[in-house]
PDB file of N, CA, C, O and CB in Angstrom:
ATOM      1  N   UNK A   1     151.120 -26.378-214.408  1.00  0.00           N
ATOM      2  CA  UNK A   1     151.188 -27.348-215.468  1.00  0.00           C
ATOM      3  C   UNK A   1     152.487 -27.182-216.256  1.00  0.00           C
ATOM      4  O   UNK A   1     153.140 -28.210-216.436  1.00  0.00           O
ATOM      5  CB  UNK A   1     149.976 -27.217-216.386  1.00  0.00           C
ATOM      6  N   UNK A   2     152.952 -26.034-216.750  1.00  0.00           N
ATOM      7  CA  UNK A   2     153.893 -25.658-217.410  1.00  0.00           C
ATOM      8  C   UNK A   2     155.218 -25.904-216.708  1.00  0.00           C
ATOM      9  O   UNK A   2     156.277 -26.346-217.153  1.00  0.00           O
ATOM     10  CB  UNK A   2     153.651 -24.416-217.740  1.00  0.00           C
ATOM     11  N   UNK A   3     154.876 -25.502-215.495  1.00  0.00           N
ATOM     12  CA  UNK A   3     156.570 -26.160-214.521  1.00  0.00           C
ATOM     13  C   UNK A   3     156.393 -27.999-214.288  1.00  0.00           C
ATOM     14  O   UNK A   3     157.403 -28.680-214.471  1.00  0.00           O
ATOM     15  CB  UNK A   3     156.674 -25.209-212.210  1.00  0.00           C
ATOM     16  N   UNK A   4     155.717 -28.355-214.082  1.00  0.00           N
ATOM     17  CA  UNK A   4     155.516 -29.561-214.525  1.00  0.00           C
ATOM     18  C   UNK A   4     156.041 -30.416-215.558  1.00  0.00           C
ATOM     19  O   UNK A   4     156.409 -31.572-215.353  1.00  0.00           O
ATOM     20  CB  UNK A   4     154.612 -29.529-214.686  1.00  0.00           C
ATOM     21  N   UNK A   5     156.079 -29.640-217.035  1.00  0.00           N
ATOM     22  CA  UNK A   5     156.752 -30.028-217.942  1.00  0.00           C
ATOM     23  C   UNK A   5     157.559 -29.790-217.807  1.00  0.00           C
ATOM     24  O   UNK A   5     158.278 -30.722-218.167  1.00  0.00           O
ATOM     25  CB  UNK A   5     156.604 -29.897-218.807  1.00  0.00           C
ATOM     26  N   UNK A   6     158.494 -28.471-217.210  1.00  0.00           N
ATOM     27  CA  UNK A   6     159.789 -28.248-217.728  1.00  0.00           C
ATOM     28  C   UNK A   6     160.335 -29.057-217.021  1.00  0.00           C
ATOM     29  O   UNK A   6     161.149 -29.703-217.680  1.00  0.00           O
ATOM     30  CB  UNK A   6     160.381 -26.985-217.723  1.00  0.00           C
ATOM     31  N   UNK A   7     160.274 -29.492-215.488  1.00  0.00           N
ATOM     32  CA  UNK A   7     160.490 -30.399-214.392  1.00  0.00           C
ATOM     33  C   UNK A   7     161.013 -31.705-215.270  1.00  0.00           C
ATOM     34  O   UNK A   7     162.224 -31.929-215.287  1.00  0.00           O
ATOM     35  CB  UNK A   7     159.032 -30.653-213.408  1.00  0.00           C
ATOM     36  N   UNK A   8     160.103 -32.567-216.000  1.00  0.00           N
ATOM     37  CA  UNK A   8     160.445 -33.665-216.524  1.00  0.00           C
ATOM     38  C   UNK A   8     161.279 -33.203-217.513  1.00  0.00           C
ATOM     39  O   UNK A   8     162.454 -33.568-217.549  1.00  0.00           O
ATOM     40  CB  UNK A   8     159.416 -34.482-216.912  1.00  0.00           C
ATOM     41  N   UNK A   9     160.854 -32.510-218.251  1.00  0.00           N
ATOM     42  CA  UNK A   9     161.855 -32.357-219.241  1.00  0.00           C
ATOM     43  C   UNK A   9     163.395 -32.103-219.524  1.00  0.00           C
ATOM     44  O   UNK A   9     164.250 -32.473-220.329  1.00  0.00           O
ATOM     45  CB  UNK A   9     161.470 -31.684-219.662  1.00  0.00           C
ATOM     46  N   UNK A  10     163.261 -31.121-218.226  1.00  0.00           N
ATOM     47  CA  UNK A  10     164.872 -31.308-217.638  1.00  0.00           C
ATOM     48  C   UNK A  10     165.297 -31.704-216.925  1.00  0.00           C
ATOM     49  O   UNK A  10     166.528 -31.712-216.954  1.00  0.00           O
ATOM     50  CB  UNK A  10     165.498 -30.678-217.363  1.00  0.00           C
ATOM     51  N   UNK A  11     164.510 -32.389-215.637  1.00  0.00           N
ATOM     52  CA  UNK A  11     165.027 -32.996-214.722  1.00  0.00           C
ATOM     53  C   UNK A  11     164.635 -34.766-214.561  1.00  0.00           C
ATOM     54  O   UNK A  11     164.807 -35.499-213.587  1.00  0.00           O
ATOM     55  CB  UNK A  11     164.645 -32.127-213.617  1.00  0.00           C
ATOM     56  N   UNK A  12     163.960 -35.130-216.144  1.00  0.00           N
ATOM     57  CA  UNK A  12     162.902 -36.398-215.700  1.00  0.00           C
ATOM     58  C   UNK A  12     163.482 -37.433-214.977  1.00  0.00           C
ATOM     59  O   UNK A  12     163.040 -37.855-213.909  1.00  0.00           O
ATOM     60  CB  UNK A  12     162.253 -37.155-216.906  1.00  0.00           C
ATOM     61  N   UNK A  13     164.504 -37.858-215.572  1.00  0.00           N
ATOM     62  CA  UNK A  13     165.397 -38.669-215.066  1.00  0.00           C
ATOM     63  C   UNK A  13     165.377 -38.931-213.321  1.00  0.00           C
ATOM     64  O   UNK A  13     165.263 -39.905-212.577  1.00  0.00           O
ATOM     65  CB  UNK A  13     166.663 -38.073-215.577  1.00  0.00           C
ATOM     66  N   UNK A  14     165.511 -37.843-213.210  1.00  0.00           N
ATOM     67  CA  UNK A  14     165.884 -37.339-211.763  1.00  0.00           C
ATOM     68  C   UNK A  14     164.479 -37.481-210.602  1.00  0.00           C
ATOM     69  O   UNK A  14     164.626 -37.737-209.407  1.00  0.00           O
ATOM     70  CB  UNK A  14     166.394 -35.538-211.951  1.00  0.00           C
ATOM     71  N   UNK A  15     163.544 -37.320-211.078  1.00  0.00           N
ATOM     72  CA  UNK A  15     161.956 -37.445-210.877  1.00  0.00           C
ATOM     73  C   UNK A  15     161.244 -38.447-210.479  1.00  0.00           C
ATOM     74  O   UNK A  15     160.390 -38.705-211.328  1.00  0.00           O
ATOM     75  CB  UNK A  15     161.350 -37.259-211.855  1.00  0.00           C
ATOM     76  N   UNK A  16     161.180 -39.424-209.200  1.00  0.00           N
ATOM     77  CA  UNK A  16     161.057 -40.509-209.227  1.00  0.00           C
ATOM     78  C   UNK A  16     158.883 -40.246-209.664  1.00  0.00           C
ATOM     79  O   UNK A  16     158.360 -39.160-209.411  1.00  0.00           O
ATOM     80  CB  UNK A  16     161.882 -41.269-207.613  1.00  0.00           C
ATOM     81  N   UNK A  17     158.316 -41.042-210.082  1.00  0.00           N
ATOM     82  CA  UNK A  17     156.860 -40.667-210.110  1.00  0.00           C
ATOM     83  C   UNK A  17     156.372 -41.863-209.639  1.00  0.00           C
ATOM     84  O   UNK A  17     156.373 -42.899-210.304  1.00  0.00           O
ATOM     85  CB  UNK A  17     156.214 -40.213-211.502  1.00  0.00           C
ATOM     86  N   UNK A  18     155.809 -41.723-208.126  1.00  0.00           N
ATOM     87  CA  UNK A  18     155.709 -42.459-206.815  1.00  0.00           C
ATOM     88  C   UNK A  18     154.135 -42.835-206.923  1.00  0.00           C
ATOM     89  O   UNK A  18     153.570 -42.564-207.983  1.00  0.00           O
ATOM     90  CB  UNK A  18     156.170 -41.467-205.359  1.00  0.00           C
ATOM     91  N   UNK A  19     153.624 -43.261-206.191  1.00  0.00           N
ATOM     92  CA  UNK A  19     151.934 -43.762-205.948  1.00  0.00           C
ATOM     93  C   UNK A  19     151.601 -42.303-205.488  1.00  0.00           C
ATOM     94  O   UNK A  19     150.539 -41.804-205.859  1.00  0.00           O
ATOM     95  CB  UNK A  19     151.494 -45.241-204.526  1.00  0.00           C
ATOM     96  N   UNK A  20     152.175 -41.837-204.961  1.00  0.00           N
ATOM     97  CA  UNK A  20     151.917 -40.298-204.069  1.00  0.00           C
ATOM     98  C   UNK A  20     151.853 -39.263-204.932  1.00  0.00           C
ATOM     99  O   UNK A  20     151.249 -38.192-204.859  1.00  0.00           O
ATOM    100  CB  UNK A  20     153.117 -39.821-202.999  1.00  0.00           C
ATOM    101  N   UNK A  21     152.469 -39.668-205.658  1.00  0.00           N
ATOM    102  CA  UNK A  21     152.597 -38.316-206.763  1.00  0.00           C
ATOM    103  C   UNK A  21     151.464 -38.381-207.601  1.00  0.00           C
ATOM    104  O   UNK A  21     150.846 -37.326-207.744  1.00  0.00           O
ATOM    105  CB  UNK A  21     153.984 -38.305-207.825  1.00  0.00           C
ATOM    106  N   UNK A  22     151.026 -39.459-208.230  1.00  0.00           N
ATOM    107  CA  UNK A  22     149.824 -39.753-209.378  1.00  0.00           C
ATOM    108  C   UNK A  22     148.655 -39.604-208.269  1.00  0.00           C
ATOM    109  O   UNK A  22     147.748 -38.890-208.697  1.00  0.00           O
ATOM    110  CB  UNK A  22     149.863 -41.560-210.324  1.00  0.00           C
ATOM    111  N   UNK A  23     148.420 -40.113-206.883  1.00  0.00           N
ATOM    112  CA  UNK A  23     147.598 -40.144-206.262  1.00  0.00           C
ATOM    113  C   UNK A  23     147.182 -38.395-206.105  1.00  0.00           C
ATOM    114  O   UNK A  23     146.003 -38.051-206.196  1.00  0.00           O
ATOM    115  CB  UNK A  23     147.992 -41.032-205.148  1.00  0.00           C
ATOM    116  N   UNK A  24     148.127 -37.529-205.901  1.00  0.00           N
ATOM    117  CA  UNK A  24     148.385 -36.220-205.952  1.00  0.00           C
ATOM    118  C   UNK A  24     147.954 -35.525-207.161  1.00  0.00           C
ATOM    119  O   UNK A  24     147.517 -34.383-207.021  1.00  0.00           O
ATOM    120  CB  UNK A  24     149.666 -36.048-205.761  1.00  0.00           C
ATOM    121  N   UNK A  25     148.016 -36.087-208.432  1.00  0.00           N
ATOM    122  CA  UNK A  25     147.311 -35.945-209.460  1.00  0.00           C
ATOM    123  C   UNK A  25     146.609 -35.862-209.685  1.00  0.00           C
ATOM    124  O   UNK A  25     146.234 -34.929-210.395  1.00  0.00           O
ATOM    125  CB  UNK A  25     147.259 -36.238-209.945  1.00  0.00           C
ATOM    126  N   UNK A  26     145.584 -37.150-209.078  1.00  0.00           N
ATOM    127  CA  UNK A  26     144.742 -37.520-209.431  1.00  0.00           C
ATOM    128  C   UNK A  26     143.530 -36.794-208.965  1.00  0.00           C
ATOM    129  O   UNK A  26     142.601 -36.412-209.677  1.00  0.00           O
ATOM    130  CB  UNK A  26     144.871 -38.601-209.266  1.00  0.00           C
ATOM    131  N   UNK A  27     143.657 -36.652-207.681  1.00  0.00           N
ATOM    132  CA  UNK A  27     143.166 -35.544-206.166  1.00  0.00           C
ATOM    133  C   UNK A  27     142.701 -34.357-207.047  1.00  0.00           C
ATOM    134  O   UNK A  27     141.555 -33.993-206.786  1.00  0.00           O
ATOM    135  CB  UNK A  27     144.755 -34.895-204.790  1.00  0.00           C
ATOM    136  N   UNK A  28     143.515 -33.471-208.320  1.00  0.00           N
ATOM    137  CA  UNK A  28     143.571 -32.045-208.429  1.00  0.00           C
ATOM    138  C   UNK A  28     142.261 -32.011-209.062  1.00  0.00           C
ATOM    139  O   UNK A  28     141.981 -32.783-209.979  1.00  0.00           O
ATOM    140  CB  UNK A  28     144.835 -31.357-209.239  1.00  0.00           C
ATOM    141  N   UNK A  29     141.541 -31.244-208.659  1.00  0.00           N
ATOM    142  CA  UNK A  29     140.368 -31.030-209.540  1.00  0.00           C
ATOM    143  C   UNK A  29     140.165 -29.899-210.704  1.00  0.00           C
ATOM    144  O   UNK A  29     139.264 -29.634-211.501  1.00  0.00           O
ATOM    145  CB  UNK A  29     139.376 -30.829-208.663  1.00  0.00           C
ATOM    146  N   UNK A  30     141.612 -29.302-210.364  1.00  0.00           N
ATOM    147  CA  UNK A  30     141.655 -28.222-211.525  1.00  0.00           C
ATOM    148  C   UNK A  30     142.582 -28.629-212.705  1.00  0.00           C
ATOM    149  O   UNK A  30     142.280 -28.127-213.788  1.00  0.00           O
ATOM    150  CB  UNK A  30     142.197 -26.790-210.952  1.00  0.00           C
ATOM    151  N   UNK A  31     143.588 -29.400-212.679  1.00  0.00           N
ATOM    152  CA  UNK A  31     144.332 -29.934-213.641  1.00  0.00           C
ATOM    153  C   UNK A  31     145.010 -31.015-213.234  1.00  0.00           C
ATOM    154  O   UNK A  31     146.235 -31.062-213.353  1.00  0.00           O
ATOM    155  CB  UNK A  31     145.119 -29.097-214.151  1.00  0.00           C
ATOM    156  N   UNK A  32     144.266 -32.053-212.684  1.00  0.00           N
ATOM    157  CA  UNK A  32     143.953 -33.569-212.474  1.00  0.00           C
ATOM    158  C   UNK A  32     144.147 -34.163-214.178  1.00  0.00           C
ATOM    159  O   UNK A  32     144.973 -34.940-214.656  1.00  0.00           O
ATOM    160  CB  UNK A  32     142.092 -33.821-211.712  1.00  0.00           C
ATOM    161  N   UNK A  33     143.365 -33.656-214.602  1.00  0.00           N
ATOM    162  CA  UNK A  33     143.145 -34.667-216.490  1.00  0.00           C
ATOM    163  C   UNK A  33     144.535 -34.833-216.655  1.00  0.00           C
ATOM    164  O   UNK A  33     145.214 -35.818-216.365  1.00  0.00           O
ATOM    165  CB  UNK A  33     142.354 -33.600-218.314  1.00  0.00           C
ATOM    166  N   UNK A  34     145.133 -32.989-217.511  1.00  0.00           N
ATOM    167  CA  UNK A  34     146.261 -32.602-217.945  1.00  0.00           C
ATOM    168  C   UNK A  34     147.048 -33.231-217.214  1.00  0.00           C
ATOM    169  O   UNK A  34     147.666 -34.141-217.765  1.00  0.00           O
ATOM    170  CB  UNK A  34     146.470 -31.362-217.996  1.00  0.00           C
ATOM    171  N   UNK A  35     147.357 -32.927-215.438  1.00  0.00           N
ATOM    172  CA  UNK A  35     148.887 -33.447-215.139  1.00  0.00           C
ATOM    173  C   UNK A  35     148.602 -35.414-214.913  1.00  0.00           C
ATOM    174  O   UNK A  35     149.272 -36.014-214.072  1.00  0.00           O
ATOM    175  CB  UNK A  35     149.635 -32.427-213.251  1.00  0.00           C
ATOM    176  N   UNK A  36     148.003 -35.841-215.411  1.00  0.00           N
ATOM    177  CA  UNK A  36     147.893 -37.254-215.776  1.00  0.00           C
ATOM    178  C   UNK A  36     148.387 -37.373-216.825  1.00  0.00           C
ATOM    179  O   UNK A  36     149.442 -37.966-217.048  1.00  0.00           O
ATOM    180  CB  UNK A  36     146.725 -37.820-215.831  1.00  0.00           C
ATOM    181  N   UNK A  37     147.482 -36.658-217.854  1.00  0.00           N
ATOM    182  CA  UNK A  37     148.096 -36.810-219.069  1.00  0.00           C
ATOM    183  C   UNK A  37     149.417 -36.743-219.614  1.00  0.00           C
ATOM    184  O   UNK A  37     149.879 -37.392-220.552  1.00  0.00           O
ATOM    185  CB  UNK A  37     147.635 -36.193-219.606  1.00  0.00           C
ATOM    186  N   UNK A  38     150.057 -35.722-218.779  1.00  0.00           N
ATOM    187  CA  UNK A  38     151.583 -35.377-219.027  1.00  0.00           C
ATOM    188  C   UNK A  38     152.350 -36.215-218.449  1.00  0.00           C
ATOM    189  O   UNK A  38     153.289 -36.544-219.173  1.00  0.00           O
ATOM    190  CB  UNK A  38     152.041 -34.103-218.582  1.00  0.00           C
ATOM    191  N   UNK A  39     152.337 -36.806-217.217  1.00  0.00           N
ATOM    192  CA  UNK A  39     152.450 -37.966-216.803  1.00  0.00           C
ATOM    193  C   UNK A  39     152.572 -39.040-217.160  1.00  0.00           C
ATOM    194  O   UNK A  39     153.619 -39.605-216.847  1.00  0.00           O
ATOM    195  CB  UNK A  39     151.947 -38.097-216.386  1.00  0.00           C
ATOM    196  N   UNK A  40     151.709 -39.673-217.847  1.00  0.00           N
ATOM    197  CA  UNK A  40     151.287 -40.686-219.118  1.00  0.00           C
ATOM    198  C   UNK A  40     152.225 -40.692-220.187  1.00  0.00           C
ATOM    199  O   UNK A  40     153.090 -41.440-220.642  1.00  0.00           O
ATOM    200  CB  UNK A  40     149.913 -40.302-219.817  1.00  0.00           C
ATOM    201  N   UNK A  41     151.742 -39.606-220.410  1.00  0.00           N
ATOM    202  CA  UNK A  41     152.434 -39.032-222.159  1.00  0.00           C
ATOM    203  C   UNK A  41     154.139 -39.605-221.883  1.00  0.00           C
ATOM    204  O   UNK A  41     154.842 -40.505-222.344  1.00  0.00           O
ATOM    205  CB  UNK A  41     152.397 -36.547-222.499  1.00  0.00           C
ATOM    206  N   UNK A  42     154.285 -38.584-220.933  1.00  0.00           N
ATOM    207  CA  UNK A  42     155.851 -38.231-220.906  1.00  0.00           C
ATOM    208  C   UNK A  42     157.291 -39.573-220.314  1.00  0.00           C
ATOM    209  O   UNK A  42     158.450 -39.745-220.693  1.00  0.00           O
ATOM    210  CB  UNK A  42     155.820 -36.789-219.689  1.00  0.00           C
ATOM    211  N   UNK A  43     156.321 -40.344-219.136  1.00  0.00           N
ATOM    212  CA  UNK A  43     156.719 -41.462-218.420  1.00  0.00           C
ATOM    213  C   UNK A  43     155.799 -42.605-218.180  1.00  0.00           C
ATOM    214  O   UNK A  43     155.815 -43.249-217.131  1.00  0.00           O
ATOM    215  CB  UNK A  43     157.121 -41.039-217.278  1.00  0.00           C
ATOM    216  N   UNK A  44     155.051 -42.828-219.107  1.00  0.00           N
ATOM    217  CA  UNK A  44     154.229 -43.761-219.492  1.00  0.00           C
ATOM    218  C   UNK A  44     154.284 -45.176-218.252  1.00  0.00           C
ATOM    219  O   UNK A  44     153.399 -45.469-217.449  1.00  0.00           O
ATOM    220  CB  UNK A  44     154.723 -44.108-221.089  1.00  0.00           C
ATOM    221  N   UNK A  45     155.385 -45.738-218.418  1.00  0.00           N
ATOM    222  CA  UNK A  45     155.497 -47.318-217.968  1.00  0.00           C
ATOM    223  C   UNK A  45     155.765 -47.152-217.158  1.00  0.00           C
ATOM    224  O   UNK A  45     155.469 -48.156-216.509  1.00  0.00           O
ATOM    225  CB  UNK A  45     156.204 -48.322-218.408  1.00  0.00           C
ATOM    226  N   UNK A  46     156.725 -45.709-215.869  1.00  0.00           N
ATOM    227  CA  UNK A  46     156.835 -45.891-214.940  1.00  0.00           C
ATOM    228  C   UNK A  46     155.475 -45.282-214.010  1.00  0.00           C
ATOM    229  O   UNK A  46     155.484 -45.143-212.787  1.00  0.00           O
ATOM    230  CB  UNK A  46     158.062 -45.528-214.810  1.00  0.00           C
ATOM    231  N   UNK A  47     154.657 -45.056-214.665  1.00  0.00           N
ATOM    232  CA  UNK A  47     153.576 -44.067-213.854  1.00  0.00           C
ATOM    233  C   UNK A  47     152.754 -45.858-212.653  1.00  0.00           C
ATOM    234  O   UNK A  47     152.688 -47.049-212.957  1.00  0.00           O
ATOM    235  CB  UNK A  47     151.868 -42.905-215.645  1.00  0.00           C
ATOM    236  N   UNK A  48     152.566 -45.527-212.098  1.00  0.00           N
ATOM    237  CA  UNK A  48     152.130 -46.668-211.264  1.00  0.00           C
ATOM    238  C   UNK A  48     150.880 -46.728-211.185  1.00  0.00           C
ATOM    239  O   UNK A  48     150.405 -45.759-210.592  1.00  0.00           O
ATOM    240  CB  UNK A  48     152.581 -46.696-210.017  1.00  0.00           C
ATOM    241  N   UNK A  49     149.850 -47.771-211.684  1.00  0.00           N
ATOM    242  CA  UNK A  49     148.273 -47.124-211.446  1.00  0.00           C
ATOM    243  C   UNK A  49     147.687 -48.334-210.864  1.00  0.00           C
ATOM    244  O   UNK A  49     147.517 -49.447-211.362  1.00  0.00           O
ATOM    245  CB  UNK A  49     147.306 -46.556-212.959  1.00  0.00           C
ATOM    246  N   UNK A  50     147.318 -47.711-209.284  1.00  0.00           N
ATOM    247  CA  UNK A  50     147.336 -48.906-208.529  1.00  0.00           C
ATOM    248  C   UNK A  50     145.851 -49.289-208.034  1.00  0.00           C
ATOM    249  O   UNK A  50     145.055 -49.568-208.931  1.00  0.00           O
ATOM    250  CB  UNK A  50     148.324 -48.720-207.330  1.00  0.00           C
ATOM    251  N   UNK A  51     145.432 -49.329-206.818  1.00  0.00           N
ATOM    252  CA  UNK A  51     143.976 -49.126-206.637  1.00  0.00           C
ATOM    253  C   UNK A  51     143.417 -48.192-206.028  1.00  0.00           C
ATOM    254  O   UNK A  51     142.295 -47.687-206.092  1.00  0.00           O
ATOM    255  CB  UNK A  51     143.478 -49.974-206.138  1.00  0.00           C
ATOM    256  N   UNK A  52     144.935 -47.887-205.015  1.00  0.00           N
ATOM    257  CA  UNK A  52     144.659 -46.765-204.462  1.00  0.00           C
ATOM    258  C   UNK A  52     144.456 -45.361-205.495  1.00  0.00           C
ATOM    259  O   UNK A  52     143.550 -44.536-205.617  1.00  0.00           O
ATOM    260  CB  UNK A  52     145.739 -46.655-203.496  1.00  0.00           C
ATOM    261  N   UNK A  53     145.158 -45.466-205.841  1.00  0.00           N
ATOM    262  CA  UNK A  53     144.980 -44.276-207.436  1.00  0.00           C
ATOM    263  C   UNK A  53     143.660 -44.042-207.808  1.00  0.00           C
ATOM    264  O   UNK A  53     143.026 -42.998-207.965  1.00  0.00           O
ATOM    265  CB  UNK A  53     145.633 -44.914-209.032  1.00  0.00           C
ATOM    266  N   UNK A  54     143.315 -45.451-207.941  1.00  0.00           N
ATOM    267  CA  UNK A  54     142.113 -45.475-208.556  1.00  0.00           C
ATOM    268  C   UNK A  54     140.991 -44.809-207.850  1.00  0.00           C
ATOM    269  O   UNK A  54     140.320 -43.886-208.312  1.00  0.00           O
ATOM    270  CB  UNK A  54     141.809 -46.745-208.805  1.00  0.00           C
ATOM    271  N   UNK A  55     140.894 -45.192-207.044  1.00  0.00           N
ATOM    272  CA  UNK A  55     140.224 -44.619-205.232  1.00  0.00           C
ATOM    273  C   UNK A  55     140.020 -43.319-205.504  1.00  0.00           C
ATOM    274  O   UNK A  55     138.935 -42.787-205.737  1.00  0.00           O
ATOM    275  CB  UNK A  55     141.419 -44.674-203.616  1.00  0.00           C
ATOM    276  N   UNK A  56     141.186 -42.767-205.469  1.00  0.00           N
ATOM    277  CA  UNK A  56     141.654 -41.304-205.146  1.00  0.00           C
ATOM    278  C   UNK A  56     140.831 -40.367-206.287  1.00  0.00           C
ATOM    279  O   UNK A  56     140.180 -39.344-206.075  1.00  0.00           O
ATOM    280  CB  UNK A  56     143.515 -41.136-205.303  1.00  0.00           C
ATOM    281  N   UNK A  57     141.104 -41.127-207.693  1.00  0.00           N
ATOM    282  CA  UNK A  57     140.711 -40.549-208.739  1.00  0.00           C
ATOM    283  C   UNK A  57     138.532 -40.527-208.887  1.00  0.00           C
ATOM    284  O   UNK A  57     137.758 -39.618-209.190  1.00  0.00           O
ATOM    285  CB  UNK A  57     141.704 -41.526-209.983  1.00  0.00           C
ATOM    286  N   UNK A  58     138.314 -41.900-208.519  1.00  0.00           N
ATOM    287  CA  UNK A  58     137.283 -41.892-208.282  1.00  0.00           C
ATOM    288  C   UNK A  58     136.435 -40.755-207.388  1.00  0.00           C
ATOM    289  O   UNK A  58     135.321 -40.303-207.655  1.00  0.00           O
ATOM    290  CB  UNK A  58     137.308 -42.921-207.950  1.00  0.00           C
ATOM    291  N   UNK A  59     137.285 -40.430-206.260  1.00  0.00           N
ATOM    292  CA  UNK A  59     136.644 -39.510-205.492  1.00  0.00           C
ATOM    293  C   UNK A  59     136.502 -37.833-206.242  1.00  0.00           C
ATOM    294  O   UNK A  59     135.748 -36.980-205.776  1.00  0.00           O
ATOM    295  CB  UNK A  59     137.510 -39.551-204.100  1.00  0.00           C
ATOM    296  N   UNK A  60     137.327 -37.626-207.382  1.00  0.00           N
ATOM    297  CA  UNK A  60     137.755 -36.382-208.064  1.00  0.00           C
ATOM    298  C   UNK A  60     136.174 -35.474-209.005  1.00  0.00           C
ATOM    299  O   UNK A  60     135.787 -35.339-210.166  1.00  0.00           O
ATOM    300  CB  UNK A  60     139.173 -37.030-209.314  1.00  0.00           C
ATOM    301  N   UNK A  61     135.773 -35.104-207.765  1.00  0.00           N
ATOM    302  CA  UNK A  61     134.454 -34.839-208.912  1.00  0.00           C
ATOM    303  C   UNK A  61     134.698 -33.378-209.396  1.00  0.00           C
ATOM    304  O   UNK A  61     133.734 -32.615-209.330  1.00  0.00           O
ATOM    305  CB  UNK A  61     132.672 -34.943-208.140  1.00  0.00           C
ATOM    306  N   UNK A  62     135.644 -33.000-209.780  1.00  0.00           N
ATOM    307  CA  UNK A  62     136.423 -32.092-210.975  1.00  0.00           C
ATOM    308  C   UNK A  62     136.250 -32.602-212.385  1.00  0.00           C
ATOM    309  O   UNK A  62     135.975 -31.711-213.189  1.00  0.00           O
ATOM    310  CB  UNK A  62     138.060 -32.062-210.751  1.00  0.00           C
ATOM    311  N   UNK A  63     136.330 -33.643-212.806  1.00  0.00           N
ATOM    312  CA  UNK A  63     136.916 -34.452-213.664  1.00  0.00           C
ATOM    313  C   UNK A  63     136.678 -35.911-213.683  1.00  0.00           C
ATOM    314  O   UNK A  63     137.077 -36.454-214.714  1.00  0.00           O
ATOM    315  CB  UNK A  63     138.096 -34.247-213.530  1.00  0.00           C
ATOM    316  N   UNK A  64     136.209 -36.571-212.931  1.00  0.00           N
ATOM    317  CA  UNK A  64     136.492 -37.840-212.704  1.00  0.00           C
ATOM    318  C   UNK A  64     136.441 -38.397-213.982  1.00  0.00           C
ATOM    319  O   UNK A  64     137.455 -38.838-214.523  1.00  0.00           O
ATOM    320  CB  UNK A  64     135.661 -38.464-211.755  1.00  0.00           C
ATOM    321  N   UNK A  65     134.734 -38.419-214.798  1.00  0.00           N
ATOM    322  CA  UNK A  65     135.463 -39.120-216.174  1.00  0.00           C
ATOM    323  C   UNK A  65     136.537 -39.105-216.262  1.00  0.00           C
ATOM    324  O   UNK A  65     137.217 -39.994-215.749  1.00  0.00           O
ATOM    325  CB  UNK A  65     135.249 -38.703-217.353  1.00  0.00           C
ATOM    326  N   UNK A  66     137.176 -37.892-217.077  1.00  0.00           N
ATOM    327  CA  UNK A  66     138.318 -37.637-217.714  1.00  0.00           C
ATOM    328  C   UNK A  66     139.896 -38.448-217.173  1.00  0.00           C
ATOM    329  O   UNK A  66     140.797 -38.884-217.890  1.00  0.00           O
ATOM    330  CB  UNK A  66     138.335 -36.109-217.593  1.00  0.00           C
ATOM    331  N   UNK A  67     139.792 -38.439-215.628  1.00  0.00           N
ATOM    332  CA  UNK A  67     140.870 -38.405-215.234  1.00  0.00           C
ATOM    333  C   UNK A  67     140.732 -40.532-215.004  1.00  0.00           C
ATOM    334  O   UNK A  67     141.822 -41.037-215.274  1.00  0.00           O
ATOM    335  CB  UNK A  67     141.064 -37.059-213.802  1.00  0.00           C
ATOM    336  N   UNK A  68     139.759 -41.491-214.638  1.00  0.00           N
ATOM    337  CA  UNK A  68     139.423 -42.684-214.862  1.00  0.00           C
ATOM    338  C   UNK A  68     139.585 -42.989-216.298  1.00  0.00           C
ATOM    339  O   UNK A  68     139.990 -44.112-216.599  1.00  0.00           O
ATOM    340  CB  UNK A  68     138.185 -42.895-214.386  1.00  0.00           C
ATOM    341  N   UNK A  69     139.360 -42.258-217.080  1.00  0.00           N
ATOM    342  CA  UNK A  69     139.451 -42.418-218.860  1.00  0.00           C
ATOM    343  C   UNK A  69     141.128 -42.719-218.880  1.00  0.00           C
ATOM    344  O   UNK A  69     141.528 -43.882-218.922  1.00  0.00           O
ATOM    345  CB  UNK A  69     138.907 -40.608-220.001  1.00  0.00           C
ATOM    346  N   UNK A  70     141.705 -42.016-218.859  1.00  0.00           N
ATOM    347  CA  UNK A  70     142.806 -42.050-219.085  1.00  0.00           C
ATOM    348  C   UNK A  70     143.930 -43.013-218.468  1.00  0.00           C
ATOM    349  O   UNK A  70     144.958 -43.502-218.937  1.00  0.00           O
ATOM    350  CB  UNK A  70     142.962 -41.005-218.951  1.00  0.00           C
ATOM    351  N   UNK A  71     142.834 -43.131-216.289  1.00  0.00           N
ATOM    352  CA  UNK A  71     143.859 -44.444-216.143  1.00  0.00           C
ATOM    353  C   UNK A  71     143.552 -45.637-216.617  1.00  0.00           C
ATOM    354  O   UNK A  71     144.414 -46.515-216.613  1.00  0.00           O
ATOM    355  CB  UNK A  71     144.144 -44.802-214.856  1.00  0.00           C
ATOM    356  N   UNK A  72     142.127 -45.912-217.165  1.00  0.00           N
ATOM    357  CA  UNK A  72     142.020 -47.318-217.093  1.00  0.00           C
ATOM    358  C   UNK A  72     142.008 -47.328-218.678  1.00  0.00           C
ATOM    359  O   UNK A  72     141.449 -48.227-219.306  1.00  0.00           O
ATOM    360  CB  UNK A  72     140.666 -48.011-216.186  1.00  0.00           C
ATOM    361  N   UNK A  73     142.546 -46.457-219.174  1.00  0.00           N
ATOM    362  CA  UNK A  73     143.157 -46.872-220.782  1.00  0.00           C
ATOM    363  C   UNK A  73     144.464 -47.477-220.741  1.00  0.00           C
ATOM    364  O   UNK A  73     144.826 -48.273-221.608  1.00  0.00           O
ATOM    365  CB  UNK A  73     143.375 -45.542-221.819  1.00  0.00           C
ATOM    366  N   UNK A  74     145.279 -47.091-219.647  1.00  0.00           N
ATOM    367  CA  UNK A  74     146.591 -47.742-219.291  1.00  0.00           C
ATOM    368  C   UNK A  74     146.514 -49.445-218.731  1.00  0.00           C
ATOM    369  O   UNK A  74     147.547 -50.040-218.423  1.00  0.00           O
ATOM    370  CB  UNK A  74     147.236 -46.748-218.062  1.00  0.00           C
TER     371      UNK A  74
END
């Protein structure tokens, strides 16, 4: 999670954040919520939230509330 931030933070620019990547997110059942959230937080408008996402996240029974909360607040 923590390299995660520093990643955007120093490299965000540089970071494209793909369907693959949030889909990859979304998948984690241990810090699925958080690296959404940071995601969100940090690159808001480019984060892509598609159906497949949605899919992916749906299947997340780590978290699923949490991690559906947050996309379909977007």
């Amino acid at each position: 999670m923590e390299v995660i931030a520093l990643l955007l933070d120093r490299r965000g620019d540089e970071v494209p954040i793909t369907e693959e990547v949030v889909k990859a997110a979304a998948r984690n059942r241990g810090n699925g919520k958080e690296v959404i959230a940071l995601l969100l937080d940090r690159r808001g408008d480019e984060v892509p939230i598609t159906e497949e996402v949605v899919k992916v996240a749906a299947r997340n029974r780590g978290n699923v509330k949490e991690v559906m909360s947050l996309l379909l607040d977007r």
